[in-house]
C-alpha positions in Angstrom: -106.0 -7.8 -72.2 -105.8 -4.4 -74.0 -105.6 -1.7 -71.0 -108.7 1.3 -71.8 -107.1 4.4 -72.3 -108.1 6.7 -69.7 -109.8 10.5 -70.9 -108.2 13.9 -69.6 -111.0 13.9 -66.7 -110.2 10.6 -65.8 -106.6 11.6 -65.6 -106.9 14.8 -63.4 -109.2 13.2 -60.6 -106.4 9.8 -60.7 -103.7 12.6 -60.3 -105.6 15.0 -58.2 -106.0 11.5 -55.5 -102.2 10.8 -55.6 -101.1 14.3 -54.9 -103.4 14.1 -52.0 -102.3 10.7 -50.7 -98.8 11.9 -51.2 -99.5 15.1 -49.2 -101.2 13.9 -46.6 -98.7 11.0 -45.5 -95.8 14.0 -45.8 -98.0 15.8 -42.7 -98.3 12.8 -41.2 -94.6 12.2 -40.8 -94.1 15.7 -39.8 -96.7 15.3 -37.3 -94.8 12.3 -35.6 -91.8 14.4 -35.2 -90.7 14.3 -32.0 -88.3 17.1 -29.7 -85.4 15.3 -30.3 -86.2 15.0 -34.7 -85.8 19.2 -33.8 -82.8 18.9 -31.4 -80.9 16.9 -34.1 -81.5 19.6 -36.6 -80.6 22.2 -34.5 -77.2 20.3 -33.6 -76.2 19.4 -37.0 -77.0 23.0 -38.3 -74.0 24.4 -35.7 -71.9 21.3 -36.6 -72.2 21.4 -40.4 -71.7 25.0 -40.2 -67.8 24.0 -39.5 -67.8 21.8 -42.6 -70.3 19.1 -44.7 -69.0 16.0 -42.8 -68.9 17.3 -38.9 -72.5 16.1 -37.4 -74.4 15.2 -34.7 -75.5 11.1 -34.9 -78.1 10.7 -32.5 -77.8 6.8 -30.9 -80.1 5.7 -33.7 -78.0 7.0 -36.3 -74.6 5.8 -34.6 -76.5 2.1 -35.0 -76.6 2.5 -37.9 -73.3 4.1 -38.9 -72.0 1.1 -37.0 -73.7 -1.5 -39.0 -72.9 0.1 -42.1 -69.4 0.0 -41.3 -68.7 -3.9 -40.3 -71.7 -4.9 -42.6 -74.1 -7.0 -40.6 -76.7 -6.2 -38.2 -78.9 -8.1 -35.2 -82.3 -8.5 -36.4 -85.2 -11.0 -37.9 -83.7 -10.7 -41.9 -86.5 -9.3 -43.5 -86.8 -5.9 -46.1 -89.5 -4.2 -45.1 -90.8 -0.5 -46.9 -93.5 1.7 -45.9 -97.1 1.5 -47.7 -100.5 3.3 -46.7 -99.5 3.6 -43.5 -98.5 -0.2 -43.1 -95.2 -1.6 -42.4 -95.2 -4.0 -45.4 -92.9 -7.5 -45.9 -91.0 -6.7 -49.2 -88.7 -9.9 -48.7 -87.0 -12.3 -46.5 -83.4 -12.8 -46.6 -82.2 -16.1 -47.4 -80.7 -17.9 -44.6 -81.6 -15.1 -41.8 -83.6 -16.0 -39.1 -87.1 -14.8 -41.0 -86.2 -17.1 -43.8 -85.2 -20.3 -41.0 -88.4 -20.0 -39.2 -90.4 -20.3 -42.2 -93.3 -18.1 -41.4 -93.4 -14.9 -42.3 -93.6 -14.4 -46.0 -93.2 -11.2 -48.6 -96.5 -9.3 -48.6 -97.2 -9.9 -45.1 -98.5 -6.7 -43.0 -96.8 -6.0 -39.8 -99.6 -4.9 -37.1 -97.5 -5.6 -33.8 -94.6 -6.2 -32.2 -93.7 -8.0 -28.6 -90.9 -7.7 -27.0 -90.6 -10.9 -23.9 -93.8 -10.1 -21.5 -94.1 -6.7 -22.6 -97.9 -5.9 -24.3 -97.2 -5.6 -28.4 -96.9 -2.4 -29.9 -99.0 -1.2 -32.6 -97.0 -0.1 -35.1 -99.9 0.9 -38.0 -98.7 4.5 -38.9 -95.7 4.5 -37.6 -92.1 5.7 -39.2 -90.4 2.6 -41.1 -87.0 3.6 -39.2 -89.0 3.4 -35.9 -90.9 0.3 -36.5 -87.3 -1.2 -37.8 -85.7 -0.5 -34.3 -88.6 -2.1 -32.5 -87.8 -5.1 -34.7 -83.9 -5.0 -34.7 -82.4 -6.6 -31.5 -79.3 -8.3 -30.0 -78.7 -12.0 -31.3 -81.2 -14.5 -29.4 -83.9 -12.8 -27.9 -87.5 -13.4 -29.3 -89.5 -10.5 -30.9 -93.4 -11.7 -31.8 -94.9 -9.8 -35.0 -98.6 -9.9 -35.7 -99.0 -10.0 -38.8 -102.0 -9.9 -41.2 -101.8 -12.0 -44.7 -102.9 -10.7 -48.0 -106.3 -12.7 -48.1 -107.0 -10.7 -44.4 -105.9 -13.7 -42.1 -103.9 -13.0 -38.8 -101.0 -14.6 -37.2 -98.4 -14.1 -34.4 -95.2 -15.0 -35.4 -92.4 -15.3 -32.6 -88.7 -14.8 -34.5 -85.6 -15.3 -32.3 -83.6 -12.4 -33.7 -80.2 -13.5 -35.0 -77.3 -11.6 -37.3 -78.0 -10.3 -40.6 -75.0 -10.3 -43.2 -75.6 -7.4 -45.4 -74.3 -8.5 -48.8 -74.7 -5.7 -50.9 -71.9 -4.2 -48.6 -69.4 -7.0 -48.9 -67.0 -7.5 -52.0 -68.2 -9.6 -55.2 -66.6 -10.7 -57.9 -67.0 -13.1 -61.5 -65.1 -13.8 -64.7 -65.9 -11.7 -67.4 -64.4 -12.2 -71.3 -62.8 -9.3 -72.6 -62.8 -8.1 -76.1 -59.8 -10.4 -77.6 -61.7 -13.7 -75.9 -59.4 -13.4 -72.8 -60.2 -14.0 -69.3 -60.7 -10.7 -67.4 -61.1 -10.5 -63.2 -64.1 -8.3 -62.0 -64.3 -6.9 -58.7 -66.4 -4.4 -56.9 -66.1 -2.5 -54.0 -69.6 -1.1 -52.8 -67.6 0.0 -49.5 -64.2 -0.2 -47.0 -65.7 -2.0 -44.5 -64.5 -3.3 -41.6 -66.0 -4.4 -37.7 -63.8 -2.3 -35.4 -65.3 -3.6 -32.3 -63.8 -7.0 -33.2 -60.5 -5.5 -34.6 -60.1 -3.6 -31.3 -60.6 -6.5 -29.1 -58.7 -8.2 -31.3 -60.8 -10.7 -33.1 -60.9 -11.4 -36.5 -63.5 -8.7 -38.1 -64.3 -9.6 -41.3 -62.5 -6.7 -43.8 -62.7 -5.2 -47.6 -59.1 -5.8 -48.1 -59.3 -9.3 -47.0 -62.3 -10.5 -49.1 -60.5 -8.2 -51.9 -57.9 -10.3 -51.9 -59.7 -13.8 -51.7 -61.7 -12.6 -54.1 -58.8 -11.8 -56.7 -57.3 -15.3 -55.7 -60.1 -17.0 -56.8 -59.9 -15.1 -60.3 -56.1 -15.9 -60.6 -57.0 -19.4 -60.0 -59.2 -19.0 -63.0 -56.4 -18.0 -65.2 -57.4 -14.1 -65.2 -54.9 -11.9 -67.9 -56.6 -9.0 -66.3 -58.8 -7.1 -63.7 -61.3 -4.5 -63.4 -61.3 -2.8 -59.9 -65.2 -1.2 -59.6 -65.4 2.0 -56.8 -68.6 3.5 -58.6 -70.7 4.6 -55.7 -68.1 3.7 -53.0 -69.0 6.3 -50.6 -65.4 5.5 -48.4 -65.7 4.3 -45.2 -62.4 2.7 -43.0 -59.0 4.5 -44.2 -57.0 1.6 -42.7 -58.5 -0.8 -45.9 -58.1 1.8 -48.2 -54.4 1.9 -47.9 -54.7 -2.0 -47.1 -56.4 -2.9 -50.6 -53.9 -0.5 -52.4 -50.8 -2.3 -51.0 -52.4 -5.7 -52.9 -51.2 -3.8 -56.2 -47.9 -2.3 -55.1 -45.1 -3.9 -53.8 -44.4 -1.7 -50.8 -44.4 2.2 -50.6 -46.4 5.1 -49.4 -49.9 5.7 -50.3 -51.6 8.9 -48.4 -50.1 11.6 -46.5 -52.7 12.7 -43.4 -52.0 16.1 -42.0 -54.5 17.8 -39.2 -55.1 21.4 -38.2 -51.9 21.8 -36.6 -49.7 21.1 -39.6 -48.4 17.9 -38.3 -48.1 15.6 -41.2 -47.7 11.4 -41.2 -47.4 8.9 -44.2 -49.9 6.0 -44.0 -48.0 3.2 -46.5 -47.7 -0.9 -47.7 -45.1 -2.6 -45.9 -45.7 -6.0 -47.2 -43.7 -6.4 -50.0 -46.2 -9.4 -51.3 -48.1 -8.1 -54.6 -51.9 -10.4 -55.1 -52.0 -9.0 -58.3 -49.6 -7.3 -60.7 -50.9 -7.3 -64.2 -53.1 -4.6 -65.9 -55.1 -3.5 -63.6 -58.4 -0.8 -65.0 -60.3 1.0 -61.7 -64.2 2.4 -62.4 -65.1 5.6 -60.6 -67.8 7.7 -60.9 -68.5 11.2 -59.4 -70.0 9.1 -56.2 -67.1 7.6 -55.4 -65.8 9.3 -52.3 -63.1 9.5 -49.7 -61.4 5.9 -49.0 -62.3 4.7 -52.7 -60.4 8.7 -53.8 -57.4 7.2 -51.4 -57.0 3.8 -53.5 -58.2 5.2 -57.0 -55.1 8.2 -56.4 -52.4 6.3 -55.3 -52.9 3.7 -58.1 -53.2 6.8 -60.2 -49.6 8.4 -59.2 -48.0 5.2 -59.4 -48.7 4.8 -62.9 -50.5 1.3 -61.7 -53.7 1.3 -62.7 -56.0 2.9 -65.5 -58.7 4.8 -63.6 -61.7 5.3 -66.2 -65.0 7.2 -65.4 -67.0 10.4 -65.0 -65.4 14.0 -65.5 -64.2 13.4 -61.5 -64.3 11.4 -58.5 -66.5 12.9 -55.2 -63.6 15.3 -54.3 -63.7 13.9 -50.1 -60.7 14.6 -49.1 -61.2 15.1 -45.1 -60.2 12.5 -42.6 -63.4 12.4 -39.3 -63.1 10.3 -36.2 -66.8 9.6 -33.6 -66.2 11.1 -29.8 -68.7 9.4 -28.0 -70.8 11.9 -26.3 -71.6 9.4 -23.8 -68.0 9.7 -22.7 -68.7 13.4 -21.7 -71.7 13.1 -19.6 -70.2 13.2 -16.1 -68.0 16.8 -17.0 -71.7 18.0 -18.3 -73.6 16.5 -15.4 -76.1 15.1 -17.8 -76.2 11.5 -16.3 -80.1 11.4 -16.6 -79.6 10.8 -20.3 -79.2 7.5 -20.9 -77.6 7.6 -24.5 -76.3 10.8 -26.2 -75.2 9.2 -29.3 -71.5 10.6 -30.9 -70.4 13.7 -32.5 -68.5 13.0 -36.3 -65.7 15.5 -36.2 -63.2 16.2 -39.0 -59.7 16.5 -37.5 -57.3 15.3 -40.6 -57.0 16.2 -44.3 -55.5 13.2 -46.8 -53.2 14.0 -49.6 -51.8 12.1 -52.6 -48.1 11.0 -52.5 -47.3 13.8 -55.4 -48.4 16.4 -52.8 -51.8 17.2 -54.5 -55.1 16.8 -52.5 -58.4 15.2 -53.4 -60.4 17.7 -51.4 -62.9 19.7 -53.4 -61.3 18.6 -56.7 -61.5 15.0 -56.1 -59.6 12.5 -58.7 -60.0 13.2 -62.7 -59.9 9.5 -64.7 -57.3 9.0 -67.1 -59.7 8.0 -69.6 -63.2 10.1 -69.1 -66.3 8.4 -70.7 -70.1 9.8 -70.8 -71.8 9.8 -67.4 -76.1 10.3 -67.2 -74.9 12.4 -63.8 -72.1 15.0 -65.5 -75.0 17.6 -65.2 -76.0 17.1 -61.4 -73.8 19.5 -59.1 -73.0 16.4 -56.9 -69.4 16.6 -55.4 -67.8 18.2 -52.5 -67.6 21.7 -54.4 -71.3 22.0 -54.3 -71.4 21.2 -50.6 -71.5 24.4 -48.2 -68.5 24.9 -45.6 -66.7 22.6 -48.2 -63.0 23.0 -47.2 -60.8 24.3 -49.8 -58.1 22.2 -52.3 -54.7 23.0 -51.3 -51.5 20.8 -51.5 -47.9 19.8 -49.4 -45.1 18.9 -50.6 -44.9 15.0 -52.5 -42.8 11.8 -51.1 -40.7 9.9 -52.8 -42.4 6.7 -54.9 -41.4 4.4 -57.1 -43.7 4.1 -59.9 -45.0 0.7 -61.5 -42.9 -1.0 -63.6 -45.0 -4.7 -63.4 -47.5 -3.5 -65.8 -46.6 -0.4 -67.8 -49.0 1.1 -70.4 -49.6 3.5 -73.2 -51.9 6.0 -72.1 -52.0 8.4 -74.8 -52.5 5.2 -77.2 -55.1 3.7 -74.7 -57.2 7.4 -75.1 -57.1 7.2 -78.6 -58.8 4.3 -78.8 -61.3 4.9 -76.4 -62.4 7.7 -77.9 -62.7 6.9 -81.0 -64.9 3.7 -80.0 -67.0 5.9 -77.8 -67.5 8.2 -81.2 -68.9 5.1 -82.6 -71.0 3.2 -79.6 -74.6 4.0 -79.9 -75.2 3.4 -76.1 -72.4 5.7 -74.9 -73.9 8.2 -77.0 -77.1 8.7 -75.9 -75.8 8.4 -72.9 -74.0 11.6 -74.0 -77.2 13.4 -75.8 -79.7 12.0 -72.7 -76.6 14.1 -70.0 -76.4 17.4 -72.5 -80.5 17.3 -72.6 -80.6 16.8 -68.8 -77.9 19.5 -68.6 -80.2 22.1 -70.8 -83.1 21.3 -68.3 -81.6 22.0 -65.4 -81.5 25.5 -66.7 -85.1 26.0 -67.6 -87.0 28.1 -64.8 -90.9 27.3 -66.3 -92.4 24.2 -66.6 -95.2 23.6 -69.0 -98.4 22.9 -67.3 -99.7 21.4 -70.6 -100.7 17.6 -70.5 -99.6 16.8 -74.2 -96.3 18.9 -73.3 -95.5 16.3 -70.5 -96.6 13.1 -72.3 -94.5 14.0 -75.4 -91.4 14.7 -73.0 -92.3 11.4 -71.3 -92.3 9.9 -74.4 -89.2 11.1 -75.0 -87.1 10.0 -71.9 -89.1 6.2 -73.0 -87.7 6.3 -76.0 -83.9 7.1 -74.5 -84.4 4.3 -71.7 -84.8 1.9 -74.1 -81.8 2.8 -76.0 -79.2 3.0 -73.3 -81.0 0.1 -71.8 -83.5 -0.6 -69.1 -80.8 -2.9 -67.2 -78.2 0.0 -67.0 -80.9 2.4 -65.5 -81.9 -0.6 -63.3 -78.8 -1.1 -61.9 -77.7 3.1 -61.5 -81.1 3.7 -60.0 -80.3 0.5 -57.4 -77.0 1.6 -56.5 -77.9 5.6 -56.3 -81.1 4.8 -53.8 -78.9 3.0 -51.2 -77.7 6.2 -50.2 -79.0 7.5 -46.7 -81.6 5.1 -46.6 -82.1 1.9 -44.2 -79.7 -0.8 -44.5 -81.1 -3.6 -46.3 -80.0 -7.3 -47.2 -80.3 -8.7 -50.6 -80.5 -12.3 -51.2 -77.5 -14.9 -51.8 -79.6 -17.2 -53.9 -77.9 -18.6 -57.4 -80.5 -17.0 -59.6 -79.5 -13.7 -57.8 -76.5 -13.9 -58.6 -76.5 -15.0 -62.3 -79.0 -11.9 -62.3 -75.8 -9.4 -61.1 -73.5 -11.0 -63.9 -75.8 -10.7 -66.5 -76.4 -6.7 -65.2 -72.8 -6.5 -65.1 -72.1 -8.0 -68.8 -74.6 -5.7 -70.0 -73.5 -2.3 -68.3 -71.7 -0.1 -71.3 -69.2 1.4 -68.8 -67.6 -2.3 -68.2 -68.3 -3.0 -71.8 -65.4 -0.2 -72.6 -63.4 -1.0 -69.6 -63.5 -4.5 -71.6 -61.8 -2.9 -74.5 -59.3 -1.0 -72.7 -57.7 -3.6 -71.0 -57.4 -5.9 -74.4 -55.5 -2.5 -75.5 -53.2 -2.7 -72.4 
């Protein structure tokens, strides 16, 4: 069916109702503001004043900190987004408690939610983060959704909420072929996770550095001459698995030096002398990778162990924060009518490299520098305000790799002369200088055949770099500060991912630069 093409007049009423739908749901979310939306502002504005990672978390955002950090949450398994007002079903996770009971479907409409004998709440209207937190609850206990179908019928579901694994969190991994035909290990990293309830109380939380190293087990097993370690848009997370994953590539030695506001200084290190892999090892980063993923990519760095390939630089997170639980306070401040006062995030340490240098502010430059879409975005800790300043100590002694020893200046070479030559790269290239030159323009033409020509234009360079590699960028960029959400484990999923992966150009090179190693 060829789709009419719609007139100018036709155009400007279409756009004139989508500007108006989109304004008025951004009053309607400032109407449902409440006094403690306005207290949170007003306590992050004093904290953040100190520096970019000191804030107030409110008990809802300490949830979901928390789940963030051990990977898993206590709910029904379902994605859920926003639409016209509605809470809508986007999909189920696969083996959650959703998906088990059968019943509720993508599409669905969420009208209400029960809690035990309590009436339902109507939750038409409502935020998504405060309809998720009526729906979120501990392991067992029943919450009842009334939900309306897309042909209008109604239904009351009752879910006993269970625990919702939050794969796109946890380590992955599969076996790529590299340039010369040779098996080549892939692993990514999205985070350093780990449960630190459980590790506290002393059971076994699952951890980054342990599924790291199952993961690069299984690729040995496979008969792997090679790995790629992938940090892009690693945001950090526990410090204790960044130095834990770095000791699988070393044999034993120190890898960051922590120092807080009083000068004192102590050296977090490998002591197990076991290596899970010691061959060439390449490690992605982009400028999102932050903090814990700066930790692993510049210790691998100084001890001449890895490759680090990516963006002009890494983040640049080099601070150190621990939570103080406000709760913990509220006898000294006579506050006990408050029931919860969430945590303050307070930075207390700086982390430096084992040559002395910090990553703070600067962040961590690649050996090997390839085109990024994102060069021209002032994203990094240098464009933060109240960033602290780059400053160094004095280095420790390290012994640097001697398992897997490479030619650098030789490995360069060749890069660059294939990225001279590969289409794709390039245009990634022209599309970052072009998005760099339009940054800079201050007027925007108001002219409709202006903007459908420019349109035309950015078309034209999606379809060149390729629709996947966007795809996938766009994925991984949105994640950030938004609800946690849980992808499916399914097989077709997964083939899905490799086939993403086989087809991104930065891996494509990182392919190449391990058959130079």
């Amino acid at each position: 069916e060829v789709k009419k093409k719609k007139n100018d007049k036709e155009l400007w009423v279409e756009a004139e109702e989508k500007v108006a739908k989109r304004n008025k749901n951004f009053f309607n979310r400032l109407h449902q503001e409440t006094r403690q939306d306005h207290y949170d502002r007003y306590f992050n504005a004093i904290a953040r004043a100190f520096d970019p990672h000191t804030n107030y978390m409110p008990p809802a955002n300490r949830e979901d900190f928390d789940i963030h950090m051990r990977g898993s949450l206590e709910g029904i398994g379902a994605l859920l987004r926003e639409e016209d007002g509605y809470i809508k079903v986007v999909n189920i996770i696969p083996g959650s408690a959703s998906a088990r009971q059968g019943r509720l479907l993508a599409e669905d409409i969420i009208l209400e939610v029960g809690q035990g004998a309590k009436e339902p709440v109507e939750i038409t209207d409502m935020r998504l983060r405060d309809a998720v937190r009526l729906i979120r609850g501990p392991k067992g206990s029943e919450v009842r959704l009334t939900i309306k179908r897309p042909d209008g019928a109604k239904e009351i579901i009752p879910i006993q909420r269970d625990v919702v694994q939050i794969e796109e969190t946890f380590v992955k991994s599969t076996l790529l072929e590299g340039s010369n035909g040779e098996k080549i290990g892939y692993v990514t990293i999205p985070s350093f996770y780990r449960d630190f309830e459980k590790t506290r109380n002393g059971s076994n939380a699952r951890n980054s550095t342990d599924d790291t190293r199952v993961a690069i087990e299984g690729l040995k097993q496979q008969g792997i001459s090679g790995l790629i370690l992938d940090l892009r848009n690693n945001g950090g997370g526990s410090l204790m698995d960044a130095v834990d994953t770095t000791g699988l590539f070393i044999k034993s030695g120190p890898v960051v030096q922590v120092k807080n506001s009083y000068g004192n200084k102590r050296v977090l290190g490998d002591d197990d002398k076991s290596v899970t892999w010691n061959g060439p090892l390449l490690v992605l980063v982009n400028q999102f990778s932050a903090s814990a993923s700066e930790i692993l990519a510049a210790a691998l760095q100084d001890y001449g162990r890895a490759v680090i390939v990516g963006g002009a630089h890494t983040h640049g997170k080099g601070t150190v924060q621990t939570l103080l639980d406000m709760n913990d306070n509220i006898p000294l401040l006579h506050l006990k009518k408050y029931e919860d006062l969430g945590a303050l995030k307070v930075t207390i340490q700086k982390f430096y490299r084992v040559n002395g240098g910090s990553t703070q502010y600067k962040g961590v430059e690649p050996d090997i520098v390839l085109p990024s879409l994102f060069q021209h975005l002032e994203s990094g800790e240098q464009y933060l305000d109240n960033s602290l300043a780059w400053d160094q100590v004095d280095p420790i002694p390290y012994h640097v790799n001697g398992s897997a020893p490479f030619d650098l200046d030789m490995l360069l070479a060749k890069s660059q002369k294939r990225v001279a030559e590969d289409e794709g790269l390039q245009v990634i290239a022209d599309e970052a200088a072009k998005a760099s030159e339009r940054a800079k323009q201050t007027s925007i033409s108001l002219k409709l055949s202006d903007m459908k020509k420019k349109r035309e234009e950015s078309r034209v360079a999606r379809d060149k770099i390729g629709a996947h590699y966007l795809k996938y960028r766009e994925e991984q960029d949105a994640g950030h500060g938004k609800e946690p959400i849980s992808g499916s484990d399914t097989e077709k999923d997964k083939d899905k991912w490799k086939e993403e992966i086989k087809e991104d150009p930065y891996i494509t090179e990182s392919l190449h630069i391990l058959g130079d190693m």
